[in-house]
C-alpha positions in Angstrom: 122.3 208.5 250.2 121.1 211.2 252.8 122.9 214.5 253.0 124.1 215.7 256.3 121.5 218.5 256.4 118.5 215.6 255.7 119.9 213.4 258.9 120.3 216.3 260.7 116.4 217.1 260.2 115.5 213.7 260.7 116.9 213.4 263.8 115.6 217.0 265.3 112.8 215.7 264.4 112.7 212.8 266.5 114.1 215.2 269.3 110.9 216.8 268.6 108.6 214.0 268.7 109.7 212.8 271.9 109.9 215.9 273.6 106.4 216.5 273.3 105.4 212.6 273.9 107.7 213.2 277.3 105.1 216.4 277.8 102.3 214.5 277.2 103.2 211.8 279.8 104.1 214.5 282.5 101.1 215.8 282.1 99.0 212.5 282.0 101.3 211.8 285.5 100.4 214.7 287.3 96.8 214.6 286.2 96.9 210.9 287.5 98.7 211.7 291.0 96.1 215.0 291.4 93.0 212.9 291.1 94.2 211.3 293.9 93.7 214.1 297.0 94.5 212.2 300.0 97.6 210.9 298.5 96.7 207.4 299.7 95.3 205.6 296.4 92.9 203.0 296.4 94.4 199.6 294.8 93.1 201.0 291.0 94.8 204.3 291.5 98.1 202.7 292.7 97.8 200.9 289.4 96.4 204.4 287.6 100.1 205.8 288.9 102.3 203.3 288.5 101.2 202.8 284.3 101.5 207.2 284.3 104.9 206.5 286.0 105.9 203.4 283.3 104.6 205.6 280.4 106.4 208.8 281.7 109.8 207.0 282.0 109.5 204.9 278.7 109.2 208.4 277.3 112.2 210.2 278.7 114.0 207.5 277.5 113.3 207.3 274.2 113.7 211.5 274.4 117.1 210.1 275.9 117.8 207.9 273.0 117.1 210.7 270.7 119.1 213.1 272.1 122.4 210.5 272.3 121.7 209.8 268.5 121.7 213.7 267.7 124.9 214.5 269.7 126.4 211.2 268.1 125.6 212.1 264.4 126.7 216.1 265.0 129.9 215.6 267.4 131.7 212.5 266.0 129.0 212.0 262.8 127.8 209.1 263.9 124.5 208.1 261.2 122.3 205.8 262.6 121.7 202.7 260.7 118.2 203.3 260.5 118.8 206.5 259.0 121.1 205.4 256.1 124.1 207.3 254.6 125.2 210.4 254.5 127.3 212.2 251.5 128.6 215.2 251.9 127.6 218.0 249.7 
């Protein structure tokens, strides 16, 4: 069994992880929408925007997820199940 200082790093770190994967998306995103001056995409650009836009909000979700599982495990010490059990020490 995990102890609550182990789940508590696990889960930071998947704070972590998809903080910067929600960084990286942005940054894709805005790269995407500047490449495009006029703001009037050709067909392939609209396409070019609207996968940034999918990848961008599949990542602020899963930071979203992350997030909900840390403040679960530390307010009410809720473990996830794919974290295992927690003992106390």
């Amino acid at each position: 069994m995990r102890s609550r200082e182990e789940i508590e790093r696990i889960l930071s770190s998947e704070i972590k992880a998809a903080g910067q994967r929600q960084k990286e998306a942005g940054a894709r995103l805005r790269q995407v929408a500047s490449d495009i001056p006029s703001m009037i995409p050709a067909p392939d650009g609209a396409l070019r925007i609207h996968l940034a836009g999918v990848e961008y909000r599949a990542a602020l979700e899963e930071l979203r997820k992350a997030l909900k599982r840390f403040d679960e495990f530390m307010a009410k010490g809720i473990v996830p199940d794919d974290v295992g059990g927690w003992r106390v020490r």
